[in-house]
C-alpha positions, 0 to 999 in steps of 0.5 A, spaced: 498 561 366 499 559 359 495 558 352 498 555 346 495 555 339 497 550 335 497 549 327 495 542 325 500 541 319 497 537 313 504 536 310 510 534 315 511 540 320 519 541 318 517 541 311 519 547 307 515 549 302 511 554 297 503 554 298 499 558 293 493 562 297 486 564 293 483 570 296 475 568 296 470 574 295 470 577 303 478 575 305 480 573 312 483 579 316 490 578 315 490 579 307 486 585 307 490 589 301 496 587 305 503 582 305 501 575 306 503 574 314 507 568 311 513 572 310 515 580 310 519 579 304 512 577 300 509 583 297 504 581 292 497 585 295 490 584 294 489 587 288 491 580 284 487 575 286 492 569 288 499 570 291 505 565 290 508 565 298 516 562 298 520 559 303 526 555 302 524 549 298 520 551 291 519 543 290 512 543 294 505 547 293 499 547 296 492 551 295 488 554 300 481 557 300 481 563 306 476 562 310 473 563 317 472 556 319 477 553 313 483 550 314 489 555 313 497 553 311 502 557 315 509 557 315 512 550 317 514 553 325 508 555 326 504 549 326 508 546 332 504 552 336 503 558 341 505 558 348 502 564 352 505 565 359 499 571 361 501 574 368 495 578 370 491 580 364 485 576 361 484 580 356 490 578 352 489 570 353 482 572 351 485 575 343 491 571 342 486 565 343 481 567 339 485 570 334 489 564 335 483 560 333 481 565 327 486 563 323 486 557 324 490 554 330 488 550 336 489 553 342 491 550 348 490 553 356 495 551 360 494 553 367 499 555 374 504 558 369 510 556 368 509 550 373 504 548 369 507 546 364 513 542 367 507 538 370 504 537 364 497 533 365 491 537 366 494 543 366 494 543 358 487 543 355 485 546 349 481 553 349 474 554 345 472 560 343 466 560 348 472 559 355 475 565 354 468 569 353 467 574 360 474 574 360 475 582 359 473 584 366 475 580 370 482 581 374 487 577 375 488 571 370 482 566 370 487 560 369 493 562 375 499 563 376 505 560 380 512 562 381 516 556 379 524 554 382 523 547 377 522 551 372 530 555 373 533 548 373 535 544 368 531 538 369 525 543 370 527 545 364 527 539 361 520 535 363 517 543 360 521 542 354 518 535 353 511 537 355 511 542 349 513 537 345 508 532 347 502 538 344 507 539 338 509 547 341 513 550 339 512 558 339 512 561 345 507 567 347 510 570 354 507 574 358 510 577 364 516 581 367 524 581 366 523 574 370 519 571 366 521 574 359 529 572 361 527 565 363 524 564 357 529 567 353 533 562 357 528 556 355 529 557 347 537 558 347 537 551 351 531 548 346 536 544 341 540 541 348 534 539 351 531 535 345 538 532 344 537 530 351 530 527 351 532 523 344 537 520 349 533 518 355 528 515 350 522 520 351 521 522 344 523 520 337 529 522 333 525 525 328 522 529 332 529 533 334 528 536 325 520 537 326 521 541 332 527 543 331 526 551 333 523 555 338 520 561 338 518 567 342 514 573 342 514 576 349 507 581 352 510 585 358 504 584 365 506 588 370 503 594 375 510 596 377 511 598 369 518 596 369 520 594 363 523 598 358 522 598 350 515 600 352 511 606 354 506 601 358 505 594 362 499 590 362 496 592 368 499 598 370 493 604 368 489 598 372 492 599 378 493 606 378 486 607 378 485 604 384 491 608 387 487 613 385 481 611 387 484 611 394 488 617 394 481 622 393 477 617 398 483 619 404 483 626 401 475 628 403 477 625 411 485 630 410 480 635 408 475 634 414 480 633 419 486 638 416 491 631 416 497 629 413 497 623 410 503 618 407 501 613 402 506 607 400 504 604 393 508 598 390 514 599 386 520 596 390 524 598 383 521 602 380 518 609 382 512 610 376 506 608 380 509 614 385 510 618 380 504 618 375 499 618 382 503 624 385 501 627 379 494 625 378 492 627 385 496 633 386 501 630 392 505 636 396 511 631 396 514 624 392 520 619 394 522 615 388 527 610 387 531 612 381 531 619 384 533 620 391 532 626 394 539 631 395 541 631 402 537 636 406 530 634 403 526 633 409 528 640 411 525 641 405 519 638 405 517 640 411 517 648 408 513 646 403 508 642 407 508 649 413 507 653 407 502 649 403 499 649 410 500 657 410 496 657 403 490 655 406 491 648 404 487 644 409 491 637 408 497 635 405 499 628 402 506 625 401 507 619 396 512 613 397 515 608 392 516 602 398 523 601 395 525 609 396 532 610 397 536 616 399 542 618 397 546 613 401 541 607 399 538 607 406 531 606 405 526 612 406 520 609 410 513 611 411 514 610 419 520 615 417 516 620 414 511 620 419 515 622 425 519 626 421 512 631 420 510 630 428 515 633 430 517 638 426 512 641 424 507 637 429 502 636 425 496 629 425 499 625 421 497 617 418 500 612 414 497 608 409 500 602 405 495 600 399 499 593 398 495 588 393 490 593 393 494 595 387 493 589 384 486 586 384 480 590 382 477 590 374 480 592 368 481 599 366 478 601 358 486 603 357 488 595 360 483 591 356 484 595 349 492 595 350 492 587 352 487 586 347 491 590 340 498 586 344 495 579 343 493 581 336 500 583 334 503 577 338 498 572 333 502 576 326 509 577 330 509 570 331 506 567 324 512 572 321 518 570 324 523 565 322 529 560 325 533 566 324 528 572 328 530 573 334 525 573 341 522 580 341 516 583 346 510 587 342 510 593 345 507 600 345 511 607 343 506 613 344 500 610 341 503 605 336 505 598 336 512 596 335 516 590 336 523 590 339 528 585 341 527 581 347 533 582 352 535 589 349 528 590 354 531 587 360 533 592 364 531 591 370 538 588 373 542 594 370 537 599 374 538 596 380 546 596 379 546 602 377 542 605 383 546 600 388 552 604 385 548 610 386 548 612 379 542 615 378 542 618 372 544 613 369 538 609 372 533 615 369 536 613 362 535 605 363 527 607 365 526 610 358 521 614 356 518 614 363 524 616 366 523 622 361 516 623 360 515 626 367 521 631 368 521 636 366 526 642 365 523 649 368 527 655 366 526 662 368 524 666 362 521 673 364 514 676 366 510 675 359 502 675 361 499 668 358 492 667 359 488 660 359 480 658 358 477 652 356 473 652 350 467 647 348 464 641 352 467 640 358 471 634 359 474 631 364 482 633 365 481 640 363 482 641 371 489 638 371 490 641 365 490 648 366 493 647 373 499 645 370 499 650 366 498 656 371 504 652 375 508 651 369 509 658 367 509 661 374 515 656 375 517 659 369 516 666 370 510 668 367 504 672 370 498 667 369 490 670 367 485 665 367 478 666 362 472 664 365 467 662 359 471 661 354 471 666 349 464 669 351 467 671 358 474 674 355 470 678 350 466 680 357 472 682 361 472 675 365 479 675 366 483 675 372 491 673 375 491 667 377 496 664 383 499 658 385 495 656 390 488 658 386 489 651 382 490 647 388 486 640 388 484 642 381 486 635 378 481 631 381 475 635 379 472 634 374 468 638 369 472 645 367 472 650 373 473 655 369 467 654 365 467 653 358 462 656 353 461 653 345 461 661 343 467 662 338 470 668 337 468 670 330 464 676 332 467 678 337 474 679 335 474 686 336 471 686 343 476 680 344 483 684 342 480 690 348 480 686 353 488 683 349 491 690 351 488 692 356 491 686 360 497 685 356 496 678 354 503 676 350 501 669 349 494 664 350 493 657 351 486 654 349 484 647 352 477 644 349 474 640 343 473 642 335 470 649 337 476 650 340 481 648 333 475 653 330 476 658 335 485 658 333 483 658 325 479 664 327 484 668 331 489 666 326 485 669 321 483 675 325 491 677 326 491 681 319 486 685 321 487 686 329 495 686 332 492 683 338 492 676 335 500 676 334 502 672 339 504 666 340 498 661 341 497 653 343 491 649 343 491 642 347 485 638 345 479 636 351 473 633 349 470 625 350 469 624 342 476 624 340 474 628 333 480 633 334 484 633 328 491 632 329 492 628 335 490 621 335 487 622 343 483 627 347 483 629 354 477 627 356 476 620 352 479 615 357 474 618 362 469 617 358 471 610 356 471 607 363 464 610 364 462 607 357 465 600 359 463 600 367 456 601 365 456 596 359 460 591 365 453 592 369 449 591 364 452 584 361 452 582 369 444 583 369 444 578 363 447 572 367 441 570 369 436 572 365 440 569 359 438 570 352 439 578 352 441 582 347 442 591 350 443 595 345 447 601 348 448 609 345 453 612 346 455 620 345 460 622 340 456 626 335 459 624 328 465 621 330 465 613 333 470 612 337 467 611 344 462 606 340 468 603 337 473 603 342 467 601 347 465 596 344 472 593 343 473 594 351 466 591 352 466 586 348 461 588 344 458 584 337 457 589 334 458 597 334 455 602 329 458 609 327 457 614 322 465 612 319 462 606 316 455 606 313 451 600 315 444 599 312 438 593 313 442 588 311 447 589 316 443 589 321 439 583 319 446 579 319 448 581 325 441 579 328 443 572 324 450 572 328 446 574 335 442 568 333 447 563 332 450 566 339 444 564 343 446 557 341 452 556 345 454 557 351 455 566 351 447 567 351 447 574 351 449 580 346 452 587 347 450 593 341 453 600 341 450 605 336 454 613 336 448 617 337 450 620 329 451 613 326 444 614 321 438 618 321 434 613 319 437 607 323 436 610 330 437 607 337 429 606 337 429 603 331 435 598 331 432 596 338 425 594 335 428 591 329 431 587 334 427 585 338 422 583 333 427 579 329 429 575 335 423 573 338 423 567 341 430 567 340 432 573 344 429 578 348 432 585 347 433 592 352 436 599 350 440 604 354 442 612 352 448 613 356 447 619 356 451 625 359 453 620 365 459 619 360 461 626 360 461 627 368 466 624 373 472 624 376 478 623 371 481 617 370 488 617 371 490 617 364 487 623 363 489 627 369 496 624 368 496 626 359 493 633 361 498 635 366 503 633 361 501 635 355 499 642 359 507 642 361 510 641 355 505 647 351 507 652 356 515 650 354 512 651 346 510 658 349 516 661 353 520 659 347 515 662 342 515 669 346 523 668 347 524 668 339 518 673 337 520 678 343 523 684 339 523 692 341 519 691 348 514 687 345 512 680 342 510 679 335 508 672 332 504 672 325 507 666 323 504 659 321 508 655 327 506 660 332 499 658 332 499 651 334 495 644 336 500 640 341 496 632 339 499 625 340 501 623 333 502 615 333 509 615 337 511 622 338 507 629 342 508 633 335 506 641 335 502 643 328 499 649 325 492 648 325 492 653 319 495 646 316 490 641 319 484 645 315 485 640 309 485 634 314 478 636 317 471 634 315 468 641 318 461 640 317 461 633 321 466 635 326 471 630 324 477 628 321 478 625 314 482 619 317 482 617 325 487 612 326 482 608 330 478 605 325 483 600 324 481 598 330 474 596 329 476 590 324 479 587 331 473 588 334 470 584 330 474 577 330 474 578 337 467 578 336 467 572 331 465 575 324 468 574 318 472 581 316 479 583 313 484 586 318 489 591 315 496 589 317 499 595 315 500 598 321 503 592 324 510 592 329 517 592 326 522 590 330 526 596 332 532 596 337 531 600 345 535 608 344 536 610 351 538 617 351 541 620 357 538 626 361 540 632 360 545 635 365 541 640 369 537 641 375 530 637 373 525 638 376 518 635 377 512 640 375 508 639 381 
């Protein structure tokens, strides 16, 4: 599966030179008050009206007027073209052609993968904006994918190699695995021989061995197993985690029924992520993985557990298994295995399920289509910036932030097999990355503080397995744990109780909040509150919920002068579907959201296909902050989506009747509108639908949906099952250190700023900040922050969406080399 975007040079193509670019009144997105992407080292901003951009010869000029539709002069190895080898997800062929095409290029498709472009022919046709439309949710990739033996010859190679100079590519976007990556590394350290080779056998001109002289590569990493190391996420991977767990919670209601042990194999001959993370997410009594074999003497050991979970009045037991699991002795462990072993020591009803291409199939999660699509965007400006000298790299997500890292520093996934073929598994762990280290966790013993949890605001999905981890985590590390019905209007209330182990069982895959929440703060209640504090000894308090819950800390931190009560160690972990808590980039909760917003907004679209000519005009929540219209929209493919970040009036609107217009005379005859529910008093959803449909009549017709609350509801999304356990485990570790240090003369003692903290995802890094120091960083009447990182999004909405707009740049990858770090030497164990 291929796409090449191609720039047509209007000077020769191996021509060094120096062009000049006059910015219009509305630049193009990759100049938005940014470096010019002909160079890194150009550092003219848009403050200044023309930029001087300088390659090697300073003796050739050209001018050129940015436009949406002009022609645009780009570095001379960029005019040979892209190449794009997608191994399973449409929505980045569908950005890197369409951002491709926006900056001018010409994109071609070329189908069956790396097989297709050694046959050539038909498998290479050129793109049109309109191909690549009801792309997004569709699984698989729509223009086919083939494992190729021709292609690890030499003389495949060769006929490959010629077929792309035929079209003039020479910048190559691969996506795919280790194979797929490695064999294109391969092709481009081979390039010059092989043009060399085609000189001599007659098939190209000589000149074209200078006017195609290199070839460059940026690689996209597509893979369920998420393999690869260098990124947090493969394309692919949350998709088939939800139907995982799809799976999971359909065989847990019939376990349930029948008080049945189920053994589930999911994919994963190498590497156990998939097992990992869907143990997490469903609450698993047991997982086998590769990269970490069970010590000697494990089945014993599972046996007591599952006896004992039997014991605790658990009703099922679900035991997930990598299929490459191995033992210490590198002797697979099979579900057959597992199964006979349960039968006869424990005699329970036992069954298999092995999930297979299940896995593979179905549509495209929110997370998938907004991380392939910000990947395909980035490989577009990685490949206009590198030179003869760049090195091949792979766009790849750290945290919440895109980073460049060099291609074969990511290739690992040889070494980890070596090293668990050596039965060096530590070392295998290592070579995971941050996968391998993200979900174990250290557990020590501490000693028997009293730690209470609640929930606090609107109830999100996760919060569940947010507490559950929480209560599992500090039982694990010693302390007595105390849950908080309602919020903080059940803890002035006396509604607080221990709670054991076996209370949370099956709480992940609830949704809502099981301990209720309440939006009631603290303010008037706080003498009632630090009562019922020393009645119960509280030592430590852990708060899940959305912006009241941040409001709550700031009171509590401020109550600390008047009520001793409050000076204890305290951490917030934010939980609501907006996404409008300062100091975390995401939410717990807002995936889930997303997926509702985006499943809805599939059918919707669908409905149209027959009707055609149809615009919806979609509502979603968020009070003031626009995140779910705006990133809903990005994984919808919407055409537009109004929020109260950035102010639109009737003008606006007009226009953007005036491109749906336009729309309509192609061949896409349907429209898609997300408005945030706050995003203007005056421009309301009914508003906006009327001033629709009487502008497009006869044109098109118009339909509205609210949302609603639907986006509130629901089983978690594995994302948000998997964050909140992890976050939840890491704010109780914060916690036990917290009491460790502030525990003097038999009683704990915590009045500073740091011990009264929110845990949030900041761009790379899981980072605890003191909430007396976000105040400065909050729109408290609106309930946002000042500045959220996801309206840099909303630009690459647009040009997927064929508007004219500016794209910020700033925050585009560097290139950065893999640091592995060696795990700990210690008993790790997984908080399950």
């Amino acid at each position: 599966m291929c796409v090449c975007l191609v720039l047509t040079p209007s000077v020769g193509a191996a021509t060094s030179f120096v062009f000049t670019v006059r910015v219009p009144a509305n630049p193009p997105c990759w100049l938005s008050g940014h470096t010019v992407w002909a160079s890194r080292s150009v550092s003219k901003r848009l403050e200044e009206k023309t930029w001087t951009c300088r390659t090697s010869a300073p003796n050739h000029k050209r001018v050129v007027t940015c436009g949406f539709s002009s022609h645009v002069t780009a570095p001379s190895h960029f005019y040979d073209g892209i190449f794009l080898f997608p191994a399973g997800m449409n929505a980045a062929v569908r950005a890197v052609v369409r951002m491709g095409i926006y900056v001018g290029a010409k994109v071609y498709l070329i189908h069956e993968g790396y097989q297709g472009m050694v046959d050539g022919g038909e498998n290479i046709k050129e793109a049109t904006w309109e191909g690549v439309s009801s792309m997004l949710q569709v699984g698989g990739t729509v223009i086919g994918s083939a494992r190729c033996k021709d292609f690890r010859s030499h003389e495949g190679r060769l006929k490959a190699a010629h077929n792309l100079v035929r079209h003039g590519i020479t910048n190559l976007c691969v996506i795919g695995g280790d194979g797929s990556l490695t064999g294109a590394n391969l092709f481009r350290e081979e390039w010059s021989g092989l043009l060399a080779e085609l000189v001599e056998q007659g098939l190209i001109e000589a000149d074209a061995v200078q006017k195609y002289s290199a070839l460059h590569i940026v690689g996209m990493v597509g893979s369920i197993d998420n393999d690869f190391c260098g990124t947090d996420m493969t394309i692919g991977t949350d998709s088939a985690l939800h139907r995982i767990i799809e799976v999971v919670d359909a065989i847990m209601t019939t376990a349930q029924s029948h008080q049945r042990t189920f053994v589930l194999e999911v994919m994963g001959r190498h590497c156990g992520y998939l097992a990992l993370v869907s143990a997490l997410a469903c609450g698993a009594d047991w997982v086998l993985i590769p990269e970490m074999p069970p010590e000697d003497g494990w089945e014993e050991k599972m046996c007591q557990k599952l006896s004992a979970n039997r014991a605790g009045m658990k009703r099922l037991n679900i035991i997930i298994v990598a299929e490459g699991a191995i033992d210490r002795n590198n002797k697979p462990i099979t579900t057959d295995y597992i199964k006979n072993l349960v039968v006869k020591n424990l005699g329970f009803d036992t069954r298999v399920t092995i999930l297979g291409h299940v896995q593979r199939g179905g549509t495209p999660s929110a997370f998938d289509r907004i991380l392939a699509s910000r990947m395909g965007v980035e490989a577009v400006l990685a490949l206009l910036e590198t030179t003869a000298n760049t090195p091949a790299c792979v766009v790849s997500l750290c945290g919440n932030q895109s980073v460049r890292v060099p291609l074969m520093e990511c290739v690992q996934t040889v070494k980890v097999q070596k090293a668990m073929d050596q039965k060096r598994f530590e070392e295998a762990v290592k070579l995971r990355g941050r996968y391998g280290r993200d979900h174990i966790f250290e557990l020590h013993h501490v000693s028997n503080f009293n730690v209470a949890v609640l929930n606090v605001g609107a109830p999100a999905a996760g919060m569940n397995a947010a507490v559950r981890s929480a209560v599992r985590v500090g039982i694990s590390e010693g302390h007595k744990m105390f849950a908080v019905n309602d919020g903080f209007e059940g803890f002035y209330k006396g509604q607080i109780k221990e709670i054991k182990w076996g209370d949370v069982g099956g709480w992940t895959g609830q949704g809502g909040s099981l301990l209720g929440t309440k939006r009631t703060l603290p303010a008037k209640h706080v003498e009632k509150i630090a009562e019922q504090m020393r009645k119960h000894n509280i030592n430590a308090l852990l708060v899940i919920g959305g912006f009241e819950a941040l409001e709550c800390l700031l009171q509590l931190y401020e109550a600390r002068a008047t009520f001793e009560e409050f000076c204890i160690p305290m951490c917030m972990l934010p939980a609501t579907i907006s996404n409008n808590v300062p100091g975390t980039d995401l939410s717990i909760g807002a995936d889930t959201a997303l997926n509702a917003i985006v499943e809805t907004c599939d059918r919707i679209k669908q409905s149209a296909s027959g009707t055609k000519r149809r615009v919806f005009i979609i509502e979603t929540m968020g009070g003031y902050c626009g995140y779910l219209a705006t990133v809903g929209g990005l994984a919808a493919g919407a055409d537009a989506a109004y929020i109260y970040e950035e102010p639109f009036d009737i003008r606006d609107l007009q226009a953007n009747v005036e491109h749906l217009t336009e729309k309509m005379k192609t061949s896409i005859q349907r429209g898609l509108v997300l408005r945030n529910e706050n995003s203007s008093d005056n421009y309301t959803t009914d508003f906006i639908y009327q001033l629709y449909s009487e502008e497009g009549k006869g044109v098109f017709d118009c339909r509205k949906n609210v949302l609603g609350h639907m986006q509130q509801g629901g089983a978690p999304s594995p994302f948000d099952r998997n964050f909140g356990t992890k976050i939840s485990a890491k704010a109780m570790q914060w916690l036990s250190q917290k009491l460790v240090e502030t525990y003097r003369r038999g009683q704990v003692f915590a009045n500073t700023e740091d011990s009264c903290c929110l845990l949030g995802m900041r761009a790379r890094a899981l980072v605890f900040q003191p909430v007396v120091q976000l105040k400065d960083d909050t729109d408290f009447v609106h309930r946002i922050p000042k500045e959220q990182w996801w309206l840099k999004l909303r630009p690459l909405m647009k040009i997927l969406a064929k508007y004219k707009t500016s794209y910020d740049v700033s925050d585009s990858g560097q290139v950065e080399h893999v640091i592995h770090s060696r795990p700990k030497d210690s008993d790790a164990s997984v908080a399950m």
